[in-house]
Phi, psi and omega in degrees: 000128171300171175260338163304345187234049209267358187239358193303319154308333185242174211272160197279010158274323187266041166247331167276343151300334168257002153292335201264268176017298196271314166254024154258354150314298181323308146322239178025296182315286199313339187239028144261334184266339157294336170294321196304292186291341169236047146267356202238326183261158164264155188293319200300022179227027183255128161267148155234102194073071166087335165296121149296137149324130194250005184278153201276160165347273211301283188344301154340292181287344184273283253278319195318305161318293154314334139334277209295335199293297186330288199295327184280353235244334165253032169285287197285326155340280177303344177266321147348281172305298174277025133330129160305117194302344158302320187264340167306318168294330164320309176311321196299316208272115172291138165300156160295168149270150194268178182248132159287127181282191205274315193280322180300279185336318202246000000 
């Protein structure tokens, strides 16, 4: 499968299914690495292109967040992507649901 054409084929559940896939590591990634980094910057001392930043904190800490969601999310992209195509169809495939008996419910 090309990568230009890597969701074209599949049906729009392992396609939401390989979203997940990608973005919640990425999430996960991305707000371990905003704790990190502004545990160390304060947002009000921060610049951009020569500029302080004008933004309120919290205001900070979001684009900052969205930032790090961005940069990990294409992280999990490449890995994705460099997944063996056996194990990406694997990724693909809805698990079963186990069946509940009847009796287990009351």
């Amino acid at each position: 499968m090309s990568t230009e054409c890597l969701f074209c084929l599949a049906s729009k559940e392992s396609v939401v299914r390989s979203m997940i896939w990608i973005l919640w590591p990425a999430f996960f990634a991305a707000a371990i690495v905003e704790f990190a980094f502004f545990a160390v910057a304060d947002p009000q001392q921060l610049y951009w292109m020569g500029e302080p930043v004008k933004f309120s904190t919290s205001a900070t800490y979001s684009l900052g967040f969205l930032f790090f969601w961005m940069i990990c999310t294409g992280s999990s992209v490449l890995t994705y992507l460099l997944l063996p195509p056996r194990i990406r169809a694997a990724l693909e495939v809805k698990p079963a649901m186990p069946e509940i008996e009847e009796s287990a419910l009351h």
